[in-house]
Structure formats: C-alpha cells, structure tokens
N, C-alpha and C positions, 0 to 999 in steps of 0.2 A: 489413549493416543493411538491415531495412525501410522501405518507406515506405507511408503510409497516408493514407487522408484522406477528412475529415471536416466535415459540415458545423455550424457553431458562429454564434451568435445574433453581432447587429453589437454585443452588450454584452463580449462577450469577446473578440473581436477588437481592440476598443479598449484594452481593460486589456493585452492582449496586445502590440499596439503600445506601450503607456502604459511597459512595463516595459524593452522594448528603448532609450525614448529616454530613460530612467531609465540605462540602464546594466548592467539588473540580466542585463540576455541579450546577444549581439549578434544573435541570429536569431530569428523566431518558434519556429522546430522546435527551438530550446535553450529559451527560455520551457515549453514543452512538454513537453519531455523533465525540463525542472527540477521539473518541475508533477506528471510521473506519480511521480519519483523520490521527491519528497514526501510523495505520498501511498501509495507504497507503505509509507513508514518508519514513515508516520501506523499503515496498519492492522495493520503489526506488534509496533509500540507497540499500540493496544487488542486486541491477539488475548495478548499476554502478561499486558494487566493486564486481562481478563477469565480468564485461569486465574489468577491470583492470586485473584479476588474466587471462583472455584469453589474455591480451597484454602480460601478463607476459610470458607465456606458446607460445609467438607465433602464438597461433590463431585467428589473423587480417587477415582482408581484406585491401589490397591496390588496386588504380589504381582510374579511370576516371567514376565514376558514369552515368555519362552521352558516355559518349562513348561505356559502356557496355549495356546501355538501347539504343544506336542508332544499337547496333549490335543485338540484339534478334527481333527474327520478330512481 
C-alpha cells in the first residue's frame, strides 16, 4: 500500500474528523479510502447508465469484434 498526501481546505478536514467521531471510520486514511471507494462505484454506476441512455439513443456498435480487428492492418 501507498501513501500519499495532500493538501485539503480546514472544511474537509472537519467533516473528516466529524465522521471519525461519528463512528463512521476509526482513521482519517479509512474516511478516505471509504470516500475514493465511493466514488469509484459512483462513476461506474454513471459510465453504465450513460451506455444505457447511448442504447437508448441508438448509439451502438454492432458486428464481429474479431472480424473487424482481422480487417485493420
């Protein structure tokens, strides 16, 4: 595991504390890690339901994956 570091407003630091004495972490670097973990699932959720809205719209690709990689040189 890495470690990294960054500098962050005294508004997020506080929320960042707020959540440790909450319960919701026991560390800052788990607040954190729960935070990027989030938003990865976030943008993988809208990267699925924008190909849904291009299926909706029409904007597929059909055909032979392999037969268009056997035709490019």
């Amino acid at each position: 595991m890495s470690t990294i570091s960054i500098p962050i407003p005294a508004s997020l630091e506080s929320f960042i504390n707020d959540m440790i004495r909450r319960g919701i972490a026991p560390t800052k670097a788990e607040v954190v890690r729960q935070a990027l973990a989030r938003y990865a699932e976030d943008q993988a959720v809208e990267e699925v339901m924008q190909a849904m809205r291009e299926v909706k719209e029409g904007k597929i690709l059909e055909g032979d994956l392999d037969e268009l990689a056997r035709r490019m040189p």
